[in-house]
DODRENDO-776819 format. One record per residue (C-alpha): residue number from 1; residue in three letters; x, y, z. Coordinates in nm, 3 decimals, m for minus. Example, Ala and Ser with C-alpha at 12.3 -4.5 7.8 and 13.67 -1.06 7.14 Angstrom:
+-----+-----+---------+---------+---------+
|   k |   r |      px |      py |      pz |
+-----+-----+---------+---------+---------+
|   1 | Ala |   1.230 |  m0.450 |   0.780 |
|   2 | Ser |   1.367 |  m0.106 |   0.714 |
+-----+-----+---------+---------+---------+
This chain:
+-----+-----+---------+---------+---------+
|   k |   r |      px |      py |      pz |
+-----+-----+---------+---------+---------+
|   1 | Unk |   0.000 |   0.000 |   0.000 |
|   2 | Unk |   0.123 |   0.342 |  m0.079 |
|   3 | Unk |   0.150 |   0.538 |   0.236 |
|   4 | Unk |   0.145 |   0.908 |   0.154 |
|   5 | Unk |  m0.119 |   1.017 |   0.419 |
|   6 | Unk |   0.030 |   0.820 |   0.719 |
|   7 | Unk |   0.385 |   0.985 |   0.727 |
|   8 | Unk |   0.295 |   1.376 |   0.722 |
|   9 | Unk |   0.060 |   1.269 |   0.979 |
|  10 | Unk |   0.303 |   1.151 |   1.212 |
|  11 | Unk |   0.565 |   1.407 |   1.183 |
|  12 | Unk |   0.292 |   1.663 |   1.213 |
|  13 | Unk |   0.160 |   1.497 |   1.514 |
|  14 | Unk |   0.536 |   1.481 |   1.652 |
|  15 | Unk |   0.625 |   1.896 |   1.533 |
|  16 | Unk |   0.251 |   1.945 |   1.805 |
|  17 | Unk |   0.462 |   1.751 |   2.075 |
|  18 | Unk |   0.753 |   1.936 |   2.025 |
|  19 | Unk |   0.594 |   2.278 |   2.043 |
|  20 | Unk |   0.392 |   2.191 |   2.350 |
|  21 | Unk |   0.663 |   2.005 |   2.492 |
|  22 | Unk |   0.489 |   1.666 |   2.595 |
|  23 | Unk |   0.781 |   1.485 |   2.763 |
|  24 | Unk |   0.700 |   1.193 |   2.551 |
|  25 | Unk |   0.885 |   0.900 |   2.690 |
|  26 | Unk |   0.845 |   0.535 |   2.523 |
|  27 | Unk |   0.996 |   0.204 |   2.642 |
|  28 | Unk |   1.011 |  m0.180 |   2.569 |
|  29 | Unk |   1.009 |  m0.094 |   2.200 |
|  30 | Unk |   1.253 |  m0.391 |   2.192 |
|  31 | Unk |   0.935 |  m0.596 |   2.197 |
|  32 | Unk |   0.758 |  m0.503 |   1.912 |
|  33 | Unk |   0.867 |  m0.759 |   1.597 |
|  34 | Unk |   1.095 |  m0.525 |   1.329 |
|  35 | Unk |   0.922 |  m0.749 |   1.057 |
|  36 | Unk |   0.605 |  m0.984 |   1.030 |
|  37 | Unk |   0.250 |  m0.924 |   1.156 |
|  38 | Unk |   0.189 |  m0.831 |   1.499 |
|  39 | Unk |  m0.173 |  m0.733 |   1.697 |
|  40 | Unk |  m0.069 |  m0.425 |   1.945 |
|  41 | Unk |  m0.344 |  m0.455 |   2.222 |
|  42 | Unk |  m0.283 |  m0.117 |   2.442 |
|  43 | Unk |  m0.536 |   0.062 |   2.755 |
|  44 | Unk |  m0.755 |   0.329 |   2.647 |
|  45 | Unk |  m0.803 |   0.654 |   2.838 |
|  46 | Unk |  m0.828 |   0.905 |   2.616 |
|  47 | Unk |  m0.976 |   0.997 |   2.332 |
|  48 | Unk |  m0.574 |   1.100 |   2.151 |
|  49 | Unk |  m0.433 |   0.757 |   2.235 |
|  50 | Unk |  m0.434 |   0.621 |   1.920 |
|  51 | Unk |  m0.208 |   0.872 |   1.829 |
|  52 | Unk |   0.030 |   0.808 |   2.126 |
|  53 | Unk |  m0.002 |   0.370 |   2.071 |
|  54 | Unk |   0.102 |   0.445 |   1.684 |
|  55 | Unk |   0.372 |   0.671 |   1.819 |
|  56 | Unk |   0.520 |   0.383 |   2.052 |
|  57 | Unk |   0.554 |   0.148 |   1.744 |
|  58 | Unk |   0.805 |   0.441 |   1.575 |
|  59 | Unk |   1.078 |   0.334 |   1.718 |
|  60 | Unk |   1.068 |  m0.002 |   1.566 |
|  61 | Unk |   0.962 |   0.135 |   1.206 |
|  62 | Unk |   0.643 |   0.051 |   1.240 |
|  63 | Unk |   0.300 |   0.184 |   1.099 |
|  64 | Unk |  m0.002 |   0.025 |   1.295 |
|  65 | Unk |  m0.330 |   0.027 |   1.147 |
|  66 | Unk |  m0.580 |   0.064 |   1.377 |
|  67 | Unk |  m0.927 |  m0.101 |   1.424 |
|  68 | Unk |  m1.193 |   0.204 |   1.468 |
|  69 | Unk |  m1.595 |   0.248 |   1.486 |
|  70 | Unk |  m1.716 |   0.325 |   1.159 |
|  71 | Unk |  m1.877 |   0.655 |   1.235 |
|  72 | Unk |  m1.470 |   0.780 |   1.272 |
|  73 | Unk |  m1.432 |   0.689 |   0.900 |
|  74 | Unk |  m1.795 |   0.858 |   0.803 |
|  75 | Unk |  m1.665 |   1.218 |   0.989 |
|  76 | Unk |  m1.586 |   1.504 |   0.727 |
|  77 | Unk |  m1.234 |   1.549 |   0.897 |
|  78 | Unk |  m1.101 |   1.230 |   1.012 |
|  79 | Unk |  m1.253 |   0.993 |   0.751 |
|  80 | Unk |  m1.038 |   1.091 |   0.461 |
|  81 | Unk |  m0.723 |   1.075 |   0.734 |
|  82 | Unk |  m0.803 |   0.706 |   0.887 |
|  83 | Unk |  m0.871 |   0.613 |   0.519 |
|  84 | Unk |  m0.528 |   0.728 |   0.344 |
|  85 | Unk |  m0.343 |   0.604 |   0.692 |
|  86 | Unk |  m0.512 |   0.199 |   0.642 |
|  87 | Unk |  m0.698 |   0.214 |   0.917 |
|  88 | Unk |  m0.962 |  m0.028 |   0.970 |
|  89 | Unk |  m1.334 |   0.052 |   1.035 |
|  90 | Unk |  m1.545 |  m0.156 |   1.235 |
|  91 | Unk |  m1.918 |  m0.188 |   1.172 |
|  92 | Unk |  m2.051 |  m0.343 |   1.461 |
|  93 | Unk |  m2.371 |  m0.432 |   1.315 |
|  94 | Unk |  m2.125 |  m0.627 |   1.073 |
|  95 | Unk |  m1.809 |  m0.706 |   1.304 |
|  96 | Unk |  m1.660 |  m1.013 |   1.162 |
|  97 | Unk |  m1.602 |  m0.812 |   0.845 |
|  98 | Unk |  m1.322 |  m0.578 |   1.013 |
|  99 | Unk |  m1.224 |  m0.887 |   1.225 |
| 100 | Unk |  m1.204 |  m1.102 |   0.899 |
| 101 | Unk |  m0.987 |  m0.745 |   0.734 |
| 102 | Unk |  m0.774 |  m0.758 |   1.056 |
| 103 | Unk |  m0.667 |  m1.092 |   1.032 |
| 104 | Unk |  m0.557 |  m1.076 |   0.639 |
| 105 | Unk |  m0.364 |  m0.768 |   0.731 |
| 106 | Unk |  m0.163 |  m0.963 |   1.023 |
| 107 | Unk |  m0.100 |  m1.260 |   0.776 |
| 108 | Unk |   0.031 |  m0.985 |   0.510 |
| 109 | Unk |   0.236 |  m0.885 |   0.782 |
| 110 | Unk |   0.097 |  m0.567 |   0.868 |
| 111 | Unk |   0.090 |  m0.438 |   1.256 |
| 112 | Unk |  m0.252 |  m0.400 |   1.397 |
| 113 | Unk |  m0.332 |  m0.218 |   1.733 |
| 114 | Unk |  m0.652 |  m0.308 |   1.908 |
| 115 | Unk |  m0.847 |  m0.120 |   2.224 |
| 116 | Unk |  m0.965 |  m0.415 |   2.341 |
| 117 | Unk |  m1.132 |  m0.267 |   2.666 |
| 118 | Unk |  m1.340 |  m0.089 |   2.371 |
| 119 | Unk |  m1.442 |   0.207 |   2.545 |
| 120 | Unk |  m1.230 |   0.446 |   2.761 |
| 121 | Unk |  m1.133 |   0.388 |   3.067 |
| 122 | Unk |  m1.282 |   0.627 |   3.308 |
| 123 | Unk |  m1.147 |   0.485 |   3.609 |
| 124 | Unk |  m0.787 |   0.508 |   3.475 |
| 125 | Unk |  m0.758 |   0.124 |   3.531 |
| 126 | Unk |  m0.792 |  m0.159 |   3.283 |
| 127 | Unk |  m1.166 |  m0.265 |   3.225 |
| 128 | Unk |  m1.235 |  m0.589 |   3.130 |
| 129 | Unk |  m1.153 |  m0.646 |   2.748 |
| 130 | Unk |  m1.294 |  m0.805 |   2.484 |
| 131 | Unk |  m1.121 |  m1.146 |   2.330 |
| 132 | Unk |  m1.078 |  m1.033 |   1.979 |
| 133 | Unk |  m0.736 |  m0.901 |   2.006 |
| 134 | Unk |  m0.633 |  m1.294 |   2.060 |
| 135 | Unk |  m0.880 |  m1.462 |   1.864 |
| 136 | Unk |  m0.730 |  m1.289 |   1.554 |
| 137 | Unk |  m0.357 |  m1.301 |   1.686 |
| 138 | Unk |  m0.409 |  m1.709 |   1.721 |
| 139 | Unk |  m0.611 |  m1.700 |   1.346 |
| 140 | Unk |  m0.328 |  m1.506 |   1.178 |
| 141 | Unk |  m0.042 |  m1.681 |   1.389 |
| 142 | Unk |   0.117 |  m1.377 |   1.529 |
| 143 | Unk |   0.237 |  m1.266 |   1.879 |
| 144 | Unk |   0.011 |  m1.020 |   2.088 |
| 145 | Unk |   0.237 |  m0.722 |   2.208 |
| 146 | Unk |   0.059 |  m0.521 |   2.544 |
| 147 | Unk |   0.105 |  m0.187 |   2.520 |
| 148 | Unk |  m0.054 |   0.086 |   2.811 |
| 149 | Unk |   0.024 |   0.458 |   2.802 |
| 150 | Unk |  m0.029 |   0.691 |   3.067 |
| 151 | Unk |  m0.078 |   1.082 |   3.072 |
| 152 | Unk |  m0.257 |   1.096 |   2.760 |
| 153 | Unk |  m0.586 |   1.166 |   2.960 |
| 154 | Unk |  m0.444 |   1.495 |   3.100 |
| 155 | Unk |  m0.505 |   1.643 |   2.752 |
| 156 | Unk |  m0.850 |   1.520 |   2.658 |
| 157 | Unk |  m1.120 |   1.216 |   2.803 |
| 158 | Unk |  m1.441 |   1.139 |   2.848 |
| 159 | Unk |  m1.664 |   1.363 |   3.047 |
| 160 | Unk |  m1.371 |   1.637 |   3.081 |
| 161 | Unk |  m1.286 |   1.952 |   2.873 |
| 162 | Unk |  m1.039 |   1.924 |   2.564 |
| 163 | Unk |  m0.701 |   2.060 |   2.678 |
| 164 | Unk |  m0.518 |   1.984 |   2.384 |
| 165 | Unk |  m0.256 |   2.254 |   2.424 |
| 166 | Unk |  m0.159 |   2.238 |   2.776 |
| 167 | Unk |   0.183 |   2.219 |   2.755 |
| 168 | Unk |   0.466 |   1.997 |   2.951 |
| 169 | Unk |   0.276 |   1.695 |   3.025 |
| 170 | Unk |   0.400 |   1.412 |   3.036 |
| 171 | Unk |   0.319 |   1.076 |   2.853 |
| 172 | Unk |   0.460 |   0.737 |   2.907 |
| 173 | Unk |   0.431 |   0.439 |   2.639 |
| 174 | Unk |   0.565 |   0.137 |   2.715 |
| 175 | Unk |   0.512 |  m0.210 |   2.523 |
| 176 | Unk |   0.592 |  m0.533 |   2.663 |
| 177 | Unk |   0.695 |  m0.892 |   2.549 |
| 178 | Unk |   0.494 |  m1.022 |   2.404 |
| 179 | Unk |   0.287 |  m1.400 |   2.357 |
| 180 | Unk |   0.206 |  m1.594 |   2.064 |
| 181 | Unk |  m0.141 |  m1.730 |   2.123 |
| 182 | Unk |  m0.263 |  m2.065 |   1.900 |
| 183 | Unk |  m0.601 |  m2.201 |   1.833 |
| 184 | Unk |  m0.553 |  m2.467 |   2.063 |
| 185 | Unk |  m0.540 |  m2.160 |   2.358 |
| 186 | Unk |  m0.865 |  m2.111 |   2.539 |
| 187 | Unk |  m0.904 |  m1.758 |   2.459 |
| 188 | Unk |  m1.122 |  m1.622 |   2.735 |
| 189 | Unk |  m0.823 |  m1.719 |   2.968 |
| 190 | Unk |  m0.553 |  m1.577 |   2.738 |
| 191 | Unk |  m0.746 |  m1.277 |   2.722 |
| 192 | Unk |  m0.726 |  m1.246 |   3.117 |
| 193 | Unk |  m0.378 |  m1.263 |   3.071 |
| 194 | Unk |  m0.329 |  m0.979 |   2.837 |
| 195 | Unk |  m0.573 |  m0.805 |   3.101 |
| 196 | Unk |  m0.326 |  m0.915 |   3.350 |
| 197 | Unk |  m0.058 |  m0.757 |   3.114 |
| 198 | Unk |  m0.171 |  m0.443 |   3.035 |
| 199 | Unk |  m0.274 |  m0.397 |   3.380 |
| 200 | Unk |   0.099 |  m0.456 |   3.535 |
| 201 | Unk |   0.241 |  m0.202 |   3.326 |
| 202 | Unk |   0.013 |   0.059 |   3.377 |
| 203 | Unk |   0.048 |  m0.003 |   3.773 |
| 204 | Unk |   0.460 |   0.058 |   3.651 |
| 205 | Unk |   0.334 |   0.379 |   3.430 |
| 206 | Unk |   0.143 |   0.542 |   3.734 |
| 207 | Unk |   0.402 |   0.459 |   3.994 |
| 208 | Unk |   0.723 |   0.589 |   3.800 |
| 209 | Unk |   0.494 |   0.887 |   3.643 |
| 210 | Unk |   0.709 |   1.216 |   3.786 |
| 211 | Unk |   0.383 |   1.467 |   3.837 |
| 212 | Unk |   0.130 |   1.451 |   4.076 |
| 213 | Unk |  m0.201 |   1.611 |   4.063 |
| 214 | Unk |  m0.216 |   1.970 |   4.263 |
| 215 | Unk |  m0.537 |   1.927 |   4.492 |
| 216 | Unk |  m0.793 |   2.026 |   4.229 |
| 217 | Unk |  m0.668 |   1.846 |   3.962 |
| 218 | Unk |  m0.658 |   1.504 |   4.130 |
| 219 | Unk |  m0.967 |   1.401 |   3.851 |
| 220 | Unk |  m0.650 |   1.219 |   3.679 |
| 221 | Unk |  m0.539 |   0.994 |   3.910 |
| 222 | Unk |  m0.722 |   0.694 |   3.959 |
| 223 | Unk |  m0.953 |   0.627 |   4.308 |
| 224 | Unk |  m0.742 |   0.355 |   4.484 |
| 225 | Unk |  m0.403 |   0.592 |   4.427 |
| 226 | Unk |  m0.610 |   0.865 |   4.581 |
| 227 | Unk |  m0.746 |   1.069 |   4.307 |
| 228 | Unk |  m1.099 |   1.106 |   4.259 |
| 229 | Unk |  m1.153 |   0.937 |   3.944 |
| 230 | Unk |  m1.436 |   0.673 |   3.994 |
| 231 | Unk |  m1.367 |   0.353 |   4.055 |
| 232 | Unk |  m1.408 |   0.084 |   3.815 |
| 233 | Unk |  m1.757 |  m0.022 |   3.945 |
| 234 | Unk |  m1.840 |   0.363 |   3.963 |
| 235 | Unk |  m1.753 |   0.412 |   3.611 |
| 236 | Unk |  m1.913 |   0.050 |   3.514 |
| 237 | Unk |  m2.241 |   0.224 |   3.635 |
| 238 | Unk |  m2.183 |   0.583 |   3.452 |
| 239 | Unk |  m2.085 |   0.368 |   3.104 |
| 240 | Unk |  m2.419 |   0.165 |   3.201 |
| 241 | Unk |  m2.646 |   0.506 |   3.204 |
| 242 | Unk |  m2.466 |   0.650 |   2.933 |
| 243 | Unk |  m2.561 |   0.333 |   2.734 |
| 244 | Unk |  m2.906 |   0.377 |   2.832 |
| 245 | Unk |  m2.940 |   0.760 |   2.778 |
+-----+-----+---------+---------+---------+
């Protein structure tokens, strides 16, 4: 495929860091295969962190092509964008088209990243995730990388204000090794263990993260490291009412 959207994209996006001086710091890029395909299954807690997941596969020389919601690739703006970058819409009244399109693209070799808890976090902690990010890993026979990123949510996530020129924040990316599920793998319990994965290193993410909230900003840190973002079953029930609203 001829990529003459995805590039300018990127060092755009990277000329915006530079100028507001996000201390962009990405590790464990070691860990994310130089050739062949490869699913990138990373947290999700802001509405930019596709951006920041495609950024952490740079390093290798890497282009991921993401799976999105349709209604992305129908927008005015960013339809034209995810379109000339690969991207790959999902339909979810017609999901195992994009899941069928995911899994060719890993067996051409392509890198795919996946949001597997779906929705974003508003808790700042891993939700439960969905199993697709292994199913098609152990289809196309390719290794699952975990990815989680941290900081991202300080410039714009659900139910907060866009603040997508506040300058000096920091945001940590780090991937880590990965696993090569099969079809003989139970995949509900694999996909625990990439839970279990993703989880770990954003518990490493928060911890060595060198910025703490000032008292009324603690929104971005998550309940049980004293912030007053709700806690997962608080934010189960505010993703529940949404749904029903």
């Amino acid at each position: 495929m001829a990529e003459i959207v995805y590039p300018p994209v990127i060092l755009a996006a990277k000329a915006m860091f530079r100028v507001l001086d996000n201390r962009l710091r990405v590790t464990g890029t070691e860990h994310i295969p130089r050739t062949g395909g490869a699913v990138i299954a990373c947290n999700h807690v802001s509405y930019l962190d596709f951006i920041f997941c495609g950024l952490g596969a740079q390093p290798a020389k890497r282009l991921v092509r993401f799976m999105a919601k349709k209604e992305v690739f129908d927008n005015k703006i960013a339809g034209p964008l995810m379109r000339g970058m690969h991207h790959i819409p999902v339909d979810r009244a017609a999901g195992r088209d994009s899941y069928d399109e995911a899994v060719r693209r890993l067996r051409a070799g392509e890198v795919v990243g996946v949001f597997p808890e779906a929705t974003i976090s508003r808790s700042f902690t891993v939700k439960p995730i969905k199993s697709g990010a292994v199913r098609m890993a152990a289809e196309a026979g390719v290794p699952v990388v975990p990815m989680s990123l941290w900081g991202t949510h300080r410039l714009w996530t659900k139910g907060r204000p866009k603040t997508l020129t506040k300058r000096h924040v920091p945001i940590h990316i780090h991937a880590g090794e990965p696993f090569w599920p099969t079809p003989q793998d139970d995949p509900e319990a694999l996909t625990e263990d990439l839970r279990t994965r993703m989880s770990a290193i954003l518990d490493d993410l928060q911890a060595g993260y060198p910025e703490q909230p000032v008292a009324d900003e603690r929104w971005w840190l998550p309940a049980h490291l004293g912030g007053t973002a709700p806690t997962p079953d608080e934010a189960a029930a505010l993703d529940s009412q949404s749904k029903g609203g």
